[in-house]
KEKOLKOL-472800 format. One line per 4 residues: number of its first residue (from 1); their letters; for each residue x, y, z of N, C-alpha, C. Coordinates in nm, 4 decimals, decimal comma. Layout:
<pts>
NUM = a = X/Y/Z/X/Y/Z/X/Y/Z  ...;
</pts>
This chain:
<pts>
1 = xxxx = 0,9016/0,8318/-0,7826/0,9535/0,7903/-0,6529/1,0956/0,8418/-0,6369  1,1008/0,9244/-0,5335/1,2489/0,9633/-0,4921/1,3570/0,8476/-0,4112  1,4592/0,9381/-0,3641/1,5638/0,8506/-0,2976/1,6627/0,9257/-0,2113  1,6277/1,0216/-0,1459/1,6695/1,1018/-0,0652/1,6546/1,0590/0,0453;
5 = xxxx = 1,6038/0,9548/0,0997/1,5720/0,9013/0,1967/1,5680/0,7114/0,1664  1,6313/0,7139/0,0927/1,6378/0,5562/0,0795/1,7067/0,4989/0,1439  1,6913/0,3747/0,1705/1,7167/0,2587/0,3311/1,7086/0,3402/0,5074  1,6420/0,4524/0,5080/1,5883/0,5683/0,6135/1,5190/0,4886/0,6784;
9 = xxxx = 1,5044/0,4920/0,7970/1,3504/0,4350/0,9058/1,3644/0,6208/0,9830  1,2176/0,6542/0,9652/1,1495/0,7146/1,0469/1,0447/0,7170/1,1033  1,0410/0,8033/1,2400/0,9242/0,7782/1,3080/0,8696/0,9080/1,3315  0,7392/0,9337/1,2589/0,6767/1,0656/1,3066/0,5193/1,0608/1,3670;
13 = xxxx = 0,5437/1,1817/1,4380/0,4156/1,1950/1,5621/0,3321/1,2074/1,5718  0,1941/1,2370/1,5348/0,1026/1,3376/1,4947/0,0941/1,3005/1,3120  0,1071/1,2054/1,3083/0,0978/1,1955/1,1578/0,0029/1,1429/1,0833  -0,1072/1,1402/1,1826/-0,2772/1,1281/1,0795/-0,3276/1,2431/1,0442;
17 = xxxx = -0,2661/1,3666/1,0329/-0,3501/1,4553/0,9778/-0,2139/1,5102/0,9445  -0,2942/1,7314/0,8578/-0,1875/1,7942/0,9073/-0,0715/1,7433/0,8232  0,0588/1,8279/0,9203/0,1585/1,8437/0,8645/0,2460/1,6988/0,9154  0,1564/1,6410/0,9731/0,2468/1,5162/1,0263/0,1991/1,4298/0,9161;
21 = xxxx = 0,0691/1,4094/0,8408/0,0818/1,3092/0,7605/0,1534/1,3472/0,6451  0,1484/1,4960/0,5921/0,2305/1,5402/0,4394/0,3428/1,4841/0,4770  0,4277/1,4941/0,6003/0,5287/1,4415/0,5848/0,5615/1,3074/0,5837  0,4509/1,2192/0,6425/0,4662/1,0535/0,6138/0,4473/1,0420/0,4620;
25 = xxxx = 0,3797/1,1065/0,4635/0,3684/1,0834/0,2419/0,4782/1,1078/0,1743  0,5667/1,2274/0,2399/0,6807/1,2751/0,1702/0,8024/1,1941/0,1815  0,7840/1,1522/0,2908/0,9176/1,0363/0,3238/0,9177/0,9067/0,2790  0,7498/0,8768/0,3083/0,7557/0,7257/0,2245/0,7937/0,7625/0,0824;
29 = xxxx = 0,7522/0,8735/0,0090/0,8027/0,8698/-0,1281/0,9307/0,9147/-0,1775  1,0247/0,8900/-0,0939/1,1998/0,9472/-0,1101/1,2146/0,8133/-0,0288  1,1438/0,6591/-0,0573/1,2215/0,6088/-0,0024/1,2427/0,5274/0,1626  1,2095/0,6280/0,2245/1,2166/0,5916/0,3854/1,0863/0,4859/0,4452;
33 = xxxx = 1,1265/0,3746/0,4720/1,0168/0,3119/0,6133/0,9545/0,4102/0,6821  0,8202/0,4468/0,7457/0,7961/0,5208/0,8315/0,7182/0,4377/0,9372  0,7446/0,4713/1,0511/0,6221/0,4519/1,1692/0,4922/0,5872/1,1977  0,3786/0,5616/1,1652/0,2981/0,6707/1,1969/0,2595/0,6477/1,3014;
37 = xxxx = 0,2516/0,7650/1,3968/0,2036/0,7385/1,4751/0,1092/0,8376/1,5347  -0,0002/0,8232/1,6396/-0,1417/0,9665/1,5883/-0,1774/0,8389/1,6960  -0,3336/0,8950/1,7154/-0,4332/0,8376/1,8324/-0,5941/0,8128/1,7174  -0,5591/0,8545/1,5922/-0,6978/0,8263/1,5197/-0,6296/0,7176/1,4626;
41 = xxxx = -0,6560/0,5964/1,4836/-0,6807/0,4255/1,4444/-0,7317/0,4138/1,2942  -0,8290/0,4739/1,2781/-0,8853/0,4852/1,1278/-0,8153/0,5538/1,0512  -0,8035/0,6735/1,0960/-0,6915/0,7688/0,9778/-0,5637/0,7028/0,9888  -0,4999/0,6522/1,1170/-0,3710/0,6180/1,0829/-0,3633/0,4703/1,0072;
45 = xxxx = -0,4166/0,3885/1,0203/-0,4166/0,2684/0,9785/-0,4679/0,2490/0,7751  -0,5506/0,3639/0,8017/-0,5817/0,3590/0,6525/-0,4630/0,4156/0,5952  -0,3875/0,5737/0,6217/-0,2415/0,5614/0,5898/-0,1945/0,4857/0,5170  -0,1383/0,4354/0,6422/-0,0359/0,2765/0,6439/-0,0418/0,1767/0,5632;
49 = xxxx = -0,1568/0,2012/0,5431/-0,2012/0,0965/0,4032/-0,1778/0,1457/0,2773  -0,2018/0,2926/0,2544/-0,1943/0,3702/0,1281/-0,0454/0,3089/0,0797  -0,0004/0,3814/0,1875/0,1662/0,3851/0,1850/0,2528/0,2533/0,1099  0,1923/0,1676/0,1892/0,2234/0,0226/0,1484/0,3033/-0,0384/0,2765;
53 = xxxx = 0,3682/-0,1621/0,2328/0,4675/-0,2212/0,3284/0,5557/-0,1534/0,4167  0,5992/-0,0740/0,3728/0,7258/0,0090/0,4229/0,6808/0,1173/0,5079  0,5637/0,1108/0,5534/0,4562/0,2183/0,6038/0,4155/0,0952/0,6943  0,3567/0,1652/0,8964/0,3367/0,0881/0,9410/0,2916/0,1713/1,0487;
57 = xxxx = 0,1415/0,1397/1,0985/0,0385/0,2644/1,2240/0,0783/0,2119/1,3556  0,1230/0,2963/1,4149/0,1060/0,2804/1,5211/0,0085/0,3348/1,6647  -0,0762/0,3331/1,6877/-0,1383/0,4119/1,7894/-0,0678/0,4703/1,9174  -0,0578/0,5760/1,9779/0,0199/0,6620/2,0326/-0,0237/0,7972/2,0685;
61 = xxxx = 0,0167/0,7867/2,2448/-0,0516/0,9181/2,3342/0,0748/0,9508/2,3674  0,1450/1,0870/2,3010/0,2640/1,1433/2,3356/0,2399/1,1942/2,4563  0,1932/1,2320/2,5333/0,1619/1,2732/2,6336/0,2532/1,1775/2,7398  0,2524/1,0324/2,6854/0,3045/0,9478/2,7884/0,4201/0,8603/2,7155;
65 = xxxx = 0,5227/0,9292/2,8043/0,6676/0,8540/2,7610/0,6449/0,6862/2,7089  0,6195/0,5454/2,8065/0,5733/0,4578/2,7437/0,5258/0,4441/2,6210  0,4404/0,5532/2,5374/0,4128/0,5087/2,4245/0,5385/0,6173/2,3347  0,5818/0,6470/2,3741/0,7359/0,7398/2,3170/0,8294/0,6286/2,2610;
69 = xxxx = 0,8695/0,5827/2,3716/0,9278/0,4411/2,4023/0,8962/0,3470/2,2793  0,7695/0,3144/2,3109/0,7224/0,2031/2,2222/0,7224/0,2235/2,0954  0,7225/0,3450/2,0471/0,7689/0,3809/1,9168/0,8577/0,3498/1,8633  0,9570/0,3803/1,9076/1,1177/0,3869/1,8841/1,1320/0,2305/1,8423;
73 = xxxx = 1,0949/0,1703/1,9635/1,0818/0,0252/2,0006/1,0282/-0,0332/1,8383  0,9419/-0,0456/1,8604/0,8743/-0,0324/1,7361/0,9198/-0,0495/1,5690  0,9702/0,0932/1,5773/1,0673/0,1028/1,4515/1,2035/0,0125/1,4226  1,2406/-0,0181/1,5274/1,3865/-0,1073/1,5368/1,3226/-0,2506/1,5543;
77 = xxxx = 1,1757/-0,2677/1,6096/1,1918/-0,4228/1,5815/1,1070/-0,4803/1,4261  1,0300/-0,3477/1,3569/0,9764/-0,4226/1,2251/1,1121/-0,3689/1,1419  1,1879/-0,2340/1,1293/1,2968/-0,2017/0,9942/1,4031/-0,2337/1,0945  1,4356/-0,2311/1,1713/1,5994/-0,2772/1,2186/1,7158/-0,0978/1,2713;
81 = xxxx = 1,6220/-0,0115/1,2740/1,6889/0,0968/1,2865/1,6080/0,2162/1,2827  1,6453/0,3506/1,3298/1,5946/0,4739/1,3554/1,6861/0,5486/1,3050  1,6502/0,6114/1,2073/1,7284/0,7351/1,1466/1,7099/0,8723/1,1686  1,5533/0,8916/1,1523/1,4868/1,0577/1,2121/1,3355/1,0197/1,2450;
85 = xxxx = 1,3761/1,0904/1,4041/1,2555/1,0909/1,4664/1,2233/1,2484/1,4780  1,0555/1,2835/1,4456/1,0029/1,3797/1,4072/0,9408/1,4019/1,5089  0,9494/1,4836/1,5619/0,8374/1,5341/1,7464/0,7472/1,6073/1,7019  0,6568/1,5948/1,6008/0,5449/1,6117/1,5143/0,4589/1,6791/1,6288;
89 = xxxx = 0,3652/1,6221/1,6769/0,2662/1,5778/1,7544/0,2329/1,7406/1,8512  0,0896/1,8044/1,8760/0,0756/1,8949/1,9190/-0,0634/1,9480/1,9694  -0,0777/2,0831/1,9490/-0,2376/2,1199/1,9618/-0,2673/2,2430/2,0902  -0,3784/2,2812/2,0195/-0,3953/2,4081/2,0922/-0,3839/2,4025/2,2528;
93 = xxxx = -0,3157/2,4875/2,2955/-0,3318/2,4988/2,4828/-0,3855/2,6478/2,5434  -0,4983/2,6387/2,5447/-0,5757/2,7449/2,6199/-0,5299/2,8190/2,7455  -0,5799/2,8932/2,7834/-0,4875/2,9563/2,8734/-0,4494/3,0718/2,9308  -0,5152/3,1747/2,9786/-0,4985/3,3250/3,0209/-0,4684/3,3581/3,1845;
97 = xxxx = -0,3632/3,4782/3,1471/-0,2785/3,4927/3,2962/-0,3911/3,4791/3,3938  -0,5082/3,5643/3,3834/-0,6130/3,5746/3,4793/-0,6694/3,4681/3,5346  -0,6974/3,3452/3,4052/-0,7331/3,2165/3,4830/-0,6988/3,0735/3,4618  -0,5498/3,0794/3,4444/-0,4545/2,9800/3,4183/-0,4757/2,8706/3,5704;
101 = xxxx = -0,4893/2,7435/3,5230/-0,4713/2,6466/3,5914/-0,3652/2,4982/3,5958  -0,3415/2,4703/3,7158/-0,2195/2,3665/3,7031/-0,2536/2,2777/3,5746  -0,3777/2,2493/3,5539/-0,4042/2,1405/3,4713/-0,3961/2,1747/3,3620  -0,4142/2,3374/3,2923/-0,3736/2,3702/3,2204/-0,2161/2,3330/3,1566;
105 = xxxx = -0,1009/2,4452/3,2697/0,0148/2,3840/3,2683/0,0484/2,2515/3,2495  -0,0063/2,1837/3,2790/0,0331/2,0279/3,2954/0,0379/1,9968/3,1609  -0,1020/2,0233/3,0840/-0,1515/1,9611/3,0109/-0,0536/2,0260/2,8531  -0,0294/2,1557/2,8622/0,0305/2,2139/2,7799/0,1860/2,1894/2,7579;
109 = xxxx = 0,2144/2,1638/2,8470/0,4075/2,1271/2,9355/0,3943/1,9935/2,8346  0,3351/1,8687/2,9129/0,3510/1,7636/2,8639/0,3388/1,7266/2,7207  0,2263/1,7964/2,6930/0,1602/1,7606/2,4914/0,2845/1,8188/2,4316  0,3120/1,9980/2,4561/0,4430/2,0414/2,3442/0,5868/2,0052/2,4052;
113 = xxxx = 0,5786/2,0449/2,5515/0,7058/1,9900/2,5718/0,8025/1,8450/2,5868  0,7036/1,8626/2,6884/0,7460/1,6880/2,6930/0,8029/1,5820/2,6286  0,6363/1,5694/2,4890/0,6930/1,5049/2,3659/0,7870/1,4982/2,3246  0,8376/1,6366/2,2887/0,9634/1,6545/2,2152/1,1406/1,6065/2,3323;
117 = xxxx = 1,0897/1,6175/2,4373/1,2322/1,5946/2,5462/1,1856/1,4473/2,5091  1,1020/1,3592/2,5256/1,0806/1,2210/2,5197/1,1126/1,1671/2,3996  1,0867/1,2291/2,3244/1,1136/1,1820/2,1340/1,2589/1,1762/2,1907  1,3004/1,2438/2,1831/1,5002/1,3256/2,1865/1,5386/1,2042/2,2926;
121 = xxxx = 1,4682/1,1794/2,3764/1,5709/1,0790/2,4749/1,5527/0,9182/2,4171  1,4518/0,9097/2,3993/1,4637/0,7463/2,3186/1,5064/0,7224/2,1747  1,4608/0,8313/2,0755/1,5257/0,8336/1,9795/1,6874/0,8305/1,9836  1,7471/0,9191/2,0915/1,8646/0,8802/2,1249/1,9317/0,7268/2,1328;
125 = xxxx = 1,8556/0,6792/2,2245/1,9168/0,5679/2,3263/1,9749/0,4687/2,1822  1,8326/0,4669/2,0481/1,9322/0,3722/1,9397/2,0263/0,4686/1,8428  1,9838/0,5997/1,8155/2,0982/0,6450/1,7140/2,2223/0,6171/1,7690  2,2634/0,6781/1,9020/2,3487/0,6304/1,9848/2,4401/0,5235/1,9263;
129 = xxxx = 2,3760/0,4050/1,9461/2,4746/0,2967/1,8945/2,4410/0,2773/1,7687  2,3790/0,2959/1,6977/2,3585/0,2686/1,5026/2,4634/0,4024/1,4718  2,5226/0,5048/1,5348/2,6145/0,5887/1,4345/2,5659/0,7377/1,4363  2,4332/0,7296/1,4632/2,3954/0,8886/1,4382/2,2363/0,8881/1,3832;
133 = xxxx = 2,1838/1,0112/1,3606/2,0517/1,0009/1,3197/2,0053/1,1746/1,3243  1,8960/1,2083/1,2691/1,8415/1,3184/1,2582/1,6778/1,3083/1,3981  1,7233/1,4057/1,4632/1,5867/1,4092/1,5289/1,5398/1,5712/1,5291  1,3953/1,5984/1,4623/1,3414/1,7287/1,4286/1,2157/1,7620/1,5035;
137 = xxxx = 1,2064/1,8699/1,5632/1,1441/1,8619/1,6638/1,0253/1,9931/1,5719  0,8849/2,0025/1,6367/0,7958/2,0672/1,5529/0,7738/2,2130/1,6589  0,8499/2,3532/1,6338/0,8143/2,4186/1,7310/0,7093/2,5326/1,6799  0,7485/2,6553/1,6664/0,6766/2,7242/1,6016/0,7056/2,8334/1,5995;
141 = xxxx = 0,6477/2,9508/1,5230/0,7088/3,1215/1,5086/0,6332/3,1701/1,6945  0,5371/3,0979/1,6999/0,4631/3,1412/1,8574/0,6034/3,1223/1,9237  0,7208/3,0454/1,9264/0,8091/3,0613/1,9844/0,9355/3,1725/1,9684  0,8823/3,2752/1,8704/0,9757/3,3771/1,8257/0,9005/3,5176/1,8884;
145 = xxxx = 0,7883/3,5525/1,8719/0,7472/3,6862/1,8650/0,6099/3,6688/1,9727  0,5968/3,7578/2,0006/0,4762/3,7726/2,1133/0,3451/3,8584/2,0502  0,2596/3,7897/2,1505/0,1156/3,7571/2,0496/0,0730/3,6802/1,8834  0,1649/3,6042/1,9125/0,1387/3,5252/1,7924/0,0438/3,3825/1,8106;
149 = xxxx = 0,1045/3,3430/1,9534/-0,0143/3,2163/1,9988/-0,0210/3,2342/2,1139  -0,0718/3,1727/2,1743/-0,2107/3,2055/2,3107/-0,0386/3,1436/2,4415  -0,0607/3,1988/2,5535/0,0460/3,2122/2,6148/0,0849/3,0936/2,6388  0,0379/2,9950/2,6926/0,0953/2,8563/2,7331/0,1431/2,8037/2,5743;
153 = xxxx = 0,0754/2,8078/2,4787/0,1280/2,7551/2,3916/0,2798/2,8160/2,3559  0,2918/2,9738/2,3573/0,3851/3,0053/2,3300/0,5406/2,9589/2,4173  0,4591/2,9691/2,4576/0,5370/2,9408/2,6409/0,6557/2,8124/2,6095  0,5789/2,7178/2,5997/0,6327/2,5643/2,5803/0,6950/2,5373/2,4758;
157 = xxxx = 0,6355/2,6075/2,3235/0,7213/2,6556/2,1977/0,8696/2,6684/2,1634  0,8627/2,7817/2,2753/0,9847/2,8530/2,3207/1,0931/2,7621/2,3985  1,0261/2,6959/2,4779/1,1282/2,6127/2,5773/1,1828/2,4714/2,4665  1,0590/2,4468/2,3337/1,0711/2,3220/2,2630/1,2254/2,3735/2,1714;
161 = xxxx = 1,2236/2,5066/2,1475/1,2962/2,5519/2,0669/1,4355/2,5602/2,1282  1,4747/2,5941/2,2237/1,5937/2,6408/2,3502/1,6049/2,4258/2,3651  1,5205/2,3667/2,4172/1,5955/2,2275/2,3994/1,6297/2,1765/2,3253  1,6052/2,2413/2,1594/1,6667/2,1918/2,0601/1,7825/2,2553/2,0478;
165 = xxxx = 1,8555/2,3253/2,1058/1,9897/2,3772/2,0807/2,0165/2,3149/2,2150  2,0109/2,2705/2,2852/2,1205/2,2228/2,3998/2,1029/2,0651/2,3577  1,9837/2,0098/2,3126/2,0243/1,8158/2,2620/2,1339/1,8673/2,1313  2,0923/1,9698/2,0474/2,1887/1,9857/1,9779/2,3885/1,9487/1,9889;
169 = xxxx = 2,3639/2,0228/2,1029/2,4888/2,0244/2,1791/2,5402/1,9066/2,2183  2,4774/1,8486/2,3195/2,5144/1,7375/2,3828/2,5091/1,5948/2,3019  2,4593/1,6061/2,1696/2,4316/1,4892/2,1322/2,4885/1,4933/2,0070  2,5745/1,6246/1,9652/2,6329/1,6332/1,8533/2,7526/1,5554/1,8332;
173 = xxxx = 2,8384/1,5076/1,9664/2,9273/1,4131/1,9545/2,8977/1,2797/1,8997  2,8047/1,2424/1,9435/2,7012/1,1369/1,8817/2,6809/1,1043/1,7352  2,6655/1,2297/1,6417/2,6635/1,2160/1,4915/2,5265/1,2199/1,5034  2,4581/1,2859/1,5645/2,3158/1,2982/1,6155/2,2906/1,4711/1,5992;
177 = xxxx = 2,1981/1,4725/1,5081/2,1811/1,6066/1,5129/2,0426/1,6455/1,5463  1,9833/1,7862/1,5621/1,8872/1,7982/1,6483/1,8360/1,9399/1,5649  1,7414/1,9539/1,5404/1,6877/2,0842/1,4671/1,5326/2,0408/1,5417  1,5405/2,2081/1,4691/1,3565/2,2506/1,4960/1,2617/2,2934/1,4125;
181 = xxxx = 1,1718/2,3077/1,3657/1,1257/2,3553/1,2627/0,9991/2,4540/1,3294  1,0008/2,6207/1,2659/0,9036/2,6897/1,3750/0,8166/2,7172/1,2080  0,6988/2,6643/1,2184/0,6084/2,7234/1,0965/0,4921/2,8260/1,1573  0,4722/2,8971/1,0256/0,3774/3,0084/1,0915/0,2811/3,0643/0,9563;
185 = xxxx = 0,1885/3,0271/0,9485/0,0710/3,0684/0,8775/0,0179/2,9164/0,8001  0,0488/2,8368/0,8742/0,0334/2,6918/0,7709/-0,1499/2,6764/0,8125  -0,1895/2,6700/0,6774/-0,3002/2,6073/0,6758/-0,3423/2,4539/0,6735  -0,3851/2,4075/0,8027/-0,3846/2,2879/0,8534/-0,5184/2,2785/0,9673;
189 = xxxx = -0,5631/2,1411/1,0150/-0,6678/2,1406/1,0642/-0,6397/2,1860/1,2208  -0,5424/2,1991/1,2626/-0,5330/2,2724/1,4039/-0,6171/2,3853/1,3863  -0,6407/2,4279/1,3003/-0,6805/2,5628/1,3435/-0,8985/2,5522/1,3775  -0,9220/2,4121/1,3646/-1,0343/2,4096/1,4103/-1,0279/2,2901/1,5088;
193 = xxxx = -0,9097/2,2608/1,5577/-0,8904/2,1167/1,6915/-0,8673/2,0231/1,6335  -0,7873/2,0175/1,5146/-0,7621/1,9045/1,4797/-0,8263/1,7944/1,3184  -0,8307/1,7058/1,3338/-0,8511/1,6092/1,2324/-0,9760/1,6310/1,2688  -1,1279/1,6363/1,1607/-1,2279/1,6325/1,2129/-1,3236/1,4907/1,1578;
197 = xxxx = -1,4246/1,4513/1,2261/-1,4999/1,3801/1,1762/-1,5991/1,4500/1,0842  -1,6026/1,5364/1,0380/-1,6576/1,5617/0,9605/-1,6761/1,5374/0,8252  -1,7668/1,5451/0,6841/-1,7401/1,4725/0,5715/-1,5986/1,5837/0,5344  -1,5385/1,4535/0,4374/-1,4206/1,5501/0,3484/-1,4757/1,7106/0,2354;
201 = xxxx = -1,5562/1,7243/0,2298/-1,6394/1,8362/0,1367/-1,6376/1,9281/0,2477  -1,6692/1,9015/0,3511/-1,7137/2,0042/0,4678/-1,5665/2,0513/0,5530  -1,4565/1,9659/0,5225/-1,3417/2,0009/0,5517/-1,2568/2,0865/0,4399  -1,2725/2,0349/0,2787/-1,1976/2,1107/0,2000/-1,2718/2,2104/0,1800;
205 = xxxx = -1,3743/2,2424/0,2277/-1,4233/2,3922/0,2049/-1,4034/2,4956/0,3689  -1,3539/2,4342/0,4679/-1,2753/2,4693/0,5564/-1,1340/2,5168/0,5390  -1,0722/2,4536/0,5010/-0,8979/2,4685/0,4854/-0,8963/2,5814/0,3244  -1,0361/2,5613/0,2313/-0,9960/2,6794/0,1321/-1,0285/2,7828/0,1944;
209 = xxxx = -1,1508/2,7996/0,2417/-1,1497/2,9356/0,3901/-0,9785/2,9660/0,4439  -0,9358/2,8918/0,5064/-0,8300/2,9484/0,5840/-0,7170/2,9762/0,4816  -0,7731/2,8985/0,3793/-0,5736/2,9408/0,3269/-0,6249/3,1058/0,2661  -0,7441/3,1486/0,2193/-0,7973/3,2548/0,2004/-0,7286/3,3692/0,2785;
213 = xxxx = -0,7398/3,3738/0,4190/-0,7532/3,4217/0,5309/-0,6171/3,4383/0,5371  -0,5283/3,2811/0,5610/-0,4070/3,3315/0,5645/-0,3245/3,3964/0,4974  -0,3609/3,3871/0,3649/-0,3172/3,4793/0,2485/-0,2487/3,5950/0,2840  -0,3357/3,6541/0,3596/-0,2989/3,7807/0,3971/-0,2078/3,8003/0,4726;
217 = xxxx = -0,1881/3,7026/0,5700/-0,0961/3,6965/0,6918/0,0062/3,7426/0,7098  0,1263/3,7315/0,5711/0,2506/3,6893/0,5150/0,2552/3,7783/0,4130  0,4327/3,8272/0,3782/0,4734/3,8971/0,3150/0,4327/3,8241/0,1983  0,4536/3,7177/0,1549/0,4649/3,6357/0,0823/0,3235/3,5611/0,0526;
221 = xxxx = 0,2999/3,6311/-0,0704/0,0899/3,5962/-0,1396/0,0378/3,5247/-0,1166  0,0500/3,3959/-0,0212/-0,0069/3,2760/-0,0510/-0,0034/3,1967/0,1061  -0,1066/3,0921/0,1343/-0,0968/3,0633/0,3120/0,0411/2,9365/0,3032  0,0583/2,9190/0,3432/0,1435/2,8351/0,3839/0,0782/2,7165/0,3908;
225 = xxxx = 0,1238/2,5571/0,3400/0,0904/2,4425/0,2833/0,1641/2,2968/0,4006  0,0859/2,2126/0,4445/0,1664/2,1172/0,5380/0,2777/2,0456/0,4654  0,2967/2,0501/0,2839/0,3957/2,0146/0,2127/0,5245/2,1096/0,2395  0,4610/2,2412/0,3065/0,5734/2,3147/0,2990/0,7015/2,2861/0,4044;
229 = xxxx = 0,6057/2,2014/0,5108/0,7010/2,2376/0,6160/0,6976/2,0720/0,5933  0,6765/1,9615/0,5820/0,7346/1,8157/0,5012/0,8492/1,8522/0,4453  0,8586/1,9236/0,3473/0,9694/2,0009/0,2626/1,0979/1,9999/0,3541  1,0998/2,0878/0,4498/1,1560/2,1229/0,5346/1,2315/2,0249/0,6131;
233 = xxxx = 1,1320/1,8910/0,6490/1,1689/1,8347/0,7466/1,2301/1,7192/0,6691  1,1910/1,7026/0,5371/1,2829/1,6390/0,4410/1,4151/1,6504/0,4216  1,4644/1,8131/0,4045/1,6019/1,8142/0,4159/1,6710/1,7952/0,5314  1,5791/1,8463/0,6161/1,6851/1,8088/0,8318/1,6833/1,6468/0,8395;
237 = xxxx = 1,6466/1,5649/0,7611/1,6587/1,4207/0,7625/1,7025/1,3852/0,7058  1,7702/1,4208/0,5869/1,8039/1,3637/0,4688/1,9703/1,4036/0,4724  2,0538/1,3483/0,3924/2,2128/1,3678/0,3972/2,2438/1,5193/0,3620  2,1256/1,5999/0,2985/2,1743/1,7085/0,2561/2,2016/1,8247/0,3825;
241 = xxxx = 2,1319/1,7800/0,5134/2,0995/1,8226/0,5893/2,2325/1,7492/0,6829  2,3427/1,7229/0,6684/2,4135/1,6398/0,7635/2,5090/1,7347/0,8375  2,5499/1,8824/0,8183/2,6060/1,9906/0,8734/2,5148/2,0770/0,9462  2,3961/2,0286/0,9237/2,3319/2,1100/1,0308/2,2535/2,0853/1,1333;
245 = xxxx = 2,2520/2,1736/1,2678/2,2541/2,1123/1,3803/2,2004/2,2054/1,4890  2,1471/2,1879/1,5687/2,0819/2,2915/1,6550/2,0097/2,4353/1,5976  1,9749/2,4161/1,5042/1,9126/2,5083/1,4201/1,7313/2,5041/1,3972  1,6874/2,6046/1,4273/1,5588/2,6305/1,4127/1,4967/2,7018/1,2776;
249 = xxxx = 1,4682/2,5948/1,1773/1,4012/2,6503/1,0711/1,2762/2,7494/1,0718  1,2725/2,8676/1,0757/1,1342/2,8947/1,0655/1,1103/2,8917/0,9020  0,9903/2,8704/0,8910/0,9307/2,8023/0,7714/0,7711/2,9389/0,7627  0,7882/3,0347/0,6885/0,6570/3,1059/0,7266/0,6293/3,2056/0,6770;
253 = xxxx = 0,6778/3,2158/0,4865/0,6480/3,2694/0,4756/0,7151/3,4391/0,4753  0,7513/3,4560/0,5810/0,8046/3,6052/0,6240/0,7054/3,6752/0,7167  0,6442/3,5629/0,7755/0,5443/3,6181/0,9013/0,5981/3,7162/1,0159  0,6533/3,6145/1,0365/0,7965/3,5903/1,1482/0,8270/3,7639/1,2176;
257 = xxxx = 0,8853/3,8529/1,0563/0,9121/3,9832/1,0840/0,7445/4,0667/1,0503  0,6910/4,0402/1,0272/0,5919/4,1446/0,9842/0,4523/4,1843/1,1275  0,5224/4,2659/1,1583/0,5028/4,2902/1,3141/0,3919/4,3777/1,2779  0,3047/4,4569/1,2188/0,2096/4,5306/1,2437/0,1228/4,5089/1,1448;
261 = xxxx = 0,1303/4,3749/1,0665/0,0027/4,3357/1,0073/-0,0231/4,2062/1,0984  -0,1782/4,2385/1,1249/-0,2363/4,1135/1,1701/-0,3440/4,0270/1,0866  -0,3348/3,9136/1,0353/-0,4188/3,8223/0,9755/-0,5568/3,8421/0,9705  -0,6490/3,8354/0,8706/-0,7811/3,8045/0,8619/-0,8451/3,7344/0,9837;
265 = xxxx = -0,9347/3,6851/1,0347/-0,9630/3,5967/1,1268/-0,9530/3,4441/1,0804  -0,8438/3,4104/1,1235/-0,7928/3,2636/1,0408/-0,9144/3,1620/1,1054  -0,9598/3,1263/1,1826/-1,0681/3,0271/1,2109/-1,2140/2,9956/1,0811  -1,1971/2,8784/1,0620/-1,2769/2,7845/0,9051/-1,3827/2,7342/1,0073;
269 = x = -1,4880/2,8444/0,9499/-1,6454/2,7986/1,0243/-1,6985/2,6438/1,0150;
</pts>
């Protein structure tokens, strides 16, 4: 058991699967209270239990500020405080110039963007008066280079990444700092929609497919791991991380530059 995060309350988004739960695992074990929060009831609640006391599910549609809110809320009325809030929470947004629709936009704006402006404004409202706090927002390399993710996704990426340097700004007087984290080749269940109901055998022989696949992706031999970017979001929360600020980690490997290799077909039948 670590302590890099000891007497910490955090709240992260998207954290029944994926890279949102490695990182509830990683934080509860340095220490920190967490709020999980996700829309699967079963995965998150069983969590919460793993975790123990200091671990606590919350159900939650980022999509809608109210349950943004209630998070925050949340965290300050079972631990007494918010230290780093994680804008975890995400997912594929479909989408081509030819037959792009408002509902598309809508739907893509609100899930990547949104979240993250909504995390950043309530997570605010208590660091604010507790002194300061870490808030890390989940963007991606789709927000660096073109053709890397499907356009709306990239789209909103990009804008998640550009609002993390201006809350940076404005909230740095605060003792409030604001980072981003852009990962790129992580083998995780997004890449088949998510957490699946499927048995666990039929999933770990999915994700060894992709990390296969991604292998290739990256300068660097090996796919990229949801511990990797936990890792990551460990130090932008933690004291070691207290000078830095409006900064966008990309986490990936060395994807990032490697402009004329393209990946295996990453999709786990």
């Amino acid at each position: 058991m670590g302590s890099r995060l000891q007497g910490k309350v955090a709240v992260i988004t998207g954290a029944t699967s994926g890279i949102g739960e490695a990182t509830a695992r990683k934080f509860a074990a340095e220490g920190a209270s967490v709020v999980i929060a996700g829309r699967s009831v079963e995965r998150g609640e069983a969590l919460a239990k793993e975790l123990g006391e200091r671990a606590l599910f919350k159900a939650a549609d980022v999509m809608r500020e109210a349950d943004i809110a209630a998070l925050v809320d949340t965290a300050v009325q079972r631990f007494g405080r918010l230290d780093c809030m994680f804008n975890n929470a995400g997912g594929n947004t479909p989408g081509t110039l030819d037959d792009v629709t408002e509902a598309q936009v809508d739907y893509a704006m609100k899930l990547l963007f949104g979240s993250a402006l909504f995390g950043i404004k309530h997570a605010a409202r208590v660091m604010k008066g507790q002194g300061g706090g870490s808030i890390i927002n989940n963007s991606s390399i789709a927000a660096h280079r073109l053709a890397q993710g499907a356009m709306l996704y990239s789209s909103a990426k990009a804008a998640v990444s550009h609002l993390t340097r201006l809350m940076g700004v404005q909230l740095g007087p605060d003792n409030i700092r604001v980072n981003s984290i852009s990962p790129g080749a992580i083998a995780t269940p997004i890449f088949w929609g998510g957490a699946s109901t499927a048995s666990e055998e039929v999933n770990a022989k999915r994700l060894a497919k992709l990390q296969q696949n991604l292998a290739h992706a990256t300068p660097t031999p090996r796919a990229g791991l949801a511990d990797d970017i936990a890792n990551a979001a460990l130090f932008l929360a933690s004291d070691e991380g207290s000078f830095v600020n409006c900064h966008d980690l990309v986490v990936d490997g060395g994807r990032i530059w490697q402009f004329n290799e393209r990946p295996r077909e990453a999709a786990a039948g």
